[in-house]
C-alpha positions in Angstrom: 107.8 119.0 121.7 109.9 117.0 118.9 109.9 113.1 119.5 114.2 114.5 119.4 114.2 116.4 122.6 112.1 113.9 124.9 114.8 111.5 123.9 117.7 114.0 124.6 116.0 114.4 127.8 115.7 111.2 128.7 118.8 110.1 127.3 120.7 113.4 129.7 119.2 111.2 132.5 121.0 108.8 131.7 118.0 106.9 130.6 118.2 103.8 127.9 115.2 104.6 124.7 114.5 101.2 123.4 113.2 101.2 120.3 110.1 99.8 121.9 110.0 102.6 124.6 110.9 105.0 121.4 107.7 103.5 119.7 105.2 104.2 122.3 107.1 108.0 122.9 106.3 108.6 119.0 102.6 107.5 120.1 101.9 110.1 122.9 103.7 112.5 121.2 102.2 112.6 117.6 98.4 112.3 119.7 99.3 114.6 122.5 95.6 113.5 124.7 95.0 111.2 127.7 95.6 107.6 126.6 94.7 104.4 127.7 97.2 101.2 127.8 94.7 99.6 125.1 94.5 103.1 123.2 98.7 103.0 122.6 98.3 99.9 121.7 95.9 100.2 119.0 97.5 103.0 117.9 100.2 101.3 117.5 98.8 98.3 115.9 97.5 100.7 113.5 101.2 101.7 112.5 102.0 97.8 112.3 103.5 97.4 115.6 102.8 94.5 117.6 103.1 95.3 121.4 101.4 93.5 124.4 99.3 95.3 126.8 101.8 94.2 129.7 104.8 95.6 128.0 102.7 99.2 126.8 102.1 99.0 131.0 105.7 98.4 131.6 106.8 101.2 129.2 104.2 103.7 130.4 105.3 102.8 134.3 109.2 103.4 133.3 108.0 106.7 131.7 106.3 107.8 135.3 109.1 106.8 136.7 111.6 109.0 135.0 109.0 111.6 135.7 108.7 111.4 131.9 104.5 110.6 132.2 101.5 111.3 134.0 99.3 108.6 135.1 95.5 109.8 135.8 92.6 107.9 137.4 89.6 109.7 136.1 87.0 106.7 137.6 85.4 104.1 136.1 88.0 101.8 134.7 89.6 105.0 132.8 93.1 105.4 134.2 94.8 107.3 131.2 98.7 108.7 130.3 100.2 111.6 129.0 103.4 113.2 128.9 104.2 115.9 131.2 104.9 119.3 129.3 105.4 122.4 130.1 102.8 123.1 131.9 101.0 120.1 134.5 97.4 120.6 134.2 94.6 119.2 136.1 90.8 117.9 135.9 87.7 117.8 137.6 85.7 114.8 136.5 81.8 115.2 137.2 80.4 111.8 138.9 77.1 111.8 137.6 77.3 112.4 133.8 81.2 111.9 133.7 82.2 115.1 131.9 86.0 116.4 132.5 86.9 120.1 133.0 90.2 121.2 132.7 91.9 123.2 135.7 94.3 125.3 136.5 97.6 124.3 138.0 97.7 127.4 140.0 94.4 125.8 142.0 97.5 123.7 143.4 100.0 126.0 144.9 99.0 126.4 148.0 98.6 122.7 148.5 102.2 122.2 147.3 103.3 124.8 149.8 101.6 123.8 152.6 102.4 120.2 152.3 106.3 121.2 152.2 105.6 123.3 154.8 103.7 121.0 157.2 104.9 117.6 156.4 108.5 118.1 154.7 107.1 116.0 151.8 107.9 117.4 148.3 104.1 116.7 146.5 104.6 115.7 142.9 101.1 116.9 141.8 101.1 116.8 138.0 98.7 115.4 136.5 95.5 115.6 139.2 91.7 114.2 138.7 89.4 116.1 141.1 86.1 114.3 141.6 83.0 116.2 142.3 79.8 117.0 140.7 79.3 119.6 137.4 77.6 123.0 137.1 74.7 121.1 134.7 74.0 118.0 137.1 73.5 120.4 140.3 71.5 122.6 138.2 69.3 119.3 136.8 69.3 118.3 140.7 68.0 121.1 142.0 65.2 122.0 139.4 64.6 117.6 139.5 
C-alpha cells in the first residue's frame, strides 16, 4: 500500500494526518514488520527525526483506534505494531524457545461467528498472538 492511500483513508474518516502521525505512517509502511515503540523510534532517529517514545505511543494508540494498526502482545516485554492490510494474520508464539509461526486468519472464523452468535459482540480479531508450545520443543521434551 502507497504511504498516499493510507492517508486518503484516513483522511475519508475524517481523520487529521499530522505531519508527526504522517512520519511514523511512512515508518510502518516503508518496513512493513511488527515494530516496537522504541523500534519506530529509532527508525526514525535514523531519518533525523526526533520523536519521544510517549508521543510514538500516542501516535500508534490513535492509529488502533481508527482501526488503522494492530497492536500484538507476543510475551516477554515484546508488544509490537503493524498496519492492518488486506489480509489480518495471526501468530502462534512457542513459550519455551520463543519462535513465532504465522497463521491463518481462517483459524478464526468460527470464533468470530460464534461470538456474534452467542454473545452479540462484534470480535475485532486482527492481529492475534496464540501462545502455546512448538513442534521442535515437544519433540526435544519428549525424547529429553
Amino acid at each position: 500500500m502507497t504511504v498516499e492511500l493510507f492517508l486518503e483513508r484516513l483522511r475519508q474518516r475524517g481523520e487529521r494526518v499530522t505531519m508527526q502521525r504522517r512520519q511514523v505512517i511512512d515508518v510502518m509502511l516503508e518496513h512493513g514488520e511488527h515494530l516496537a515503540v522504541q523500534d519506530i523510534q529509532a527508525r526514525l532517529q535514523e531519518r533525523g527525526v526526533e520523536l519521544t517514545l510517549p508521543t510514538v505511543y500516542r501516535i500508534l494508540q490513535w492509529l488502533k483506534g481508527v482501526g488503522a494498526v494492530c497492536q500484538t502482545d507476543l510475551g516477554q516485554d515484546r508488544i509490537v505494531y503493524q498496519l492492518v492490510g488486506e489480509r489480518p494474520h495471526h501468530h502462534l508464539v512457542c513459550l519455551h524457545c520463543g519462535t513465532v509461526l504465522d497463521a491463518d486468519d481462517q483459524l478464526f472464523a468460527d470464533l468470530r461467528e460464534r461470538l456474534r452468535r452467542d454473545y452479540g459482540f462484534e470480535p475485532r480479531i486482527d492481529h492475534m498472538a496464540v501462545f502455546g508450545v512448538c513442534e521442535a520443543c515437544r519433540k526435544a521434551e519428549r525424547e529429553g
